[in-house]
N, C-alpha and C positions, 0 to 999 in steps of 0.2 A: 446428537444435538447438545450445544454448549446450556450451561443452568443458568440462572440468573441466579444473579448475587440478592435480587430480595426475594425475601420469602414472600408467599402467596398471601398470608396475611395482612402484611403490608402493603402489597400491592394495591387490594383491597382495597385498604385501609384509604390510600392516597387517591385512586379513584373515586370512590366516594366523596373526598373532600372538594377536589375538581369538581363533580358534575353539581356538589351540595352549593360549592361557591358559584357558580354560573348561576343556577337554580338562584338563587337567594338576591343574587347581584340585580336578575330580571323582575323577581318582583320588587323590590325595594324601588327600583327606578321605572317601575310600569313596563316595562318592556316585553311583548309577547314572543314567543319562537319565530312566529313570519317575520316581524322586524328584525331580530336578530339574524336569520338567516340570512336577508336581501342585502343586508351591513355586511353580512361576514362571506357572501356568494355562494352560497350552496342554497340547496334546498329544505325548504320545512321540515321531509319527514327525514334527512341527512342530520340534522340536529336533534329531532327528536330522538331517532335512534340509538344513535350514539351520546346523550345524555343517561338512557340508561343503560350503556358500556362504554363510558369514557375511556377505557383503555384502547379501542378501538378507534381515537381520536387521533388522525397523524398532527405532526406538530404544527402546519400550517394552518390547517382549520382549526385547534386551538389556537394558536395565534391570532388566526382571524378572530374567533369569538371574542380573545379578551379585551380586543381593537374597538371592539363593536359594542364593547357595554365599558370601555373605559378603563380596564382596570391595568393595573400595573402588576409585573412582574417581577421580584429581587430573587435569588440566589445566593443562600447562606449557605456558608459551609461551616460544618458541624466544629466547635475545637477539638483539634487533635490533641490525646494524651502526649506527655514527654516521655 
């Protein structure tokens, strides 16, 4: 089996922030797990579960989530040294 290029720390590291920004996103804007799921088409305990293993989130259903509480997505890339 091939490795991944991030270490396990990091990986961590950026799950946690995922499921901290959802988490964070829902309460700011009132927003409970059933609302968010019926927005996002899964089920309650589909959200629930996977907020505490966001790794375990395929890309659609985060997609859906961030649809569902509004948030936007960017994609920076790191500067490269010369």
């Amino acid at each position: 089996m091939a490795k991944s290029l991030v270490s396990v720390p990091k990986k961590k590291e950026r799950e946690d922030y995922i499921s901290s920004m959802i988490k964070g996103e829902m309460v700011r804007y009132h927003k409970s797990p059933e609302q968010i799921a019926v927005k996002a088409q899964f089920s309650t305990k589909t959200l629930t579960t996977k907020l505490g293993e966001p790794g375990r989130f395929t890309i659609e259903e985060l997609y859906a989530i961030l649809d569902a509480l509004e948030i936007r997505v960017a994609f920076i890339r790191k500067p490269q040294p010369l």
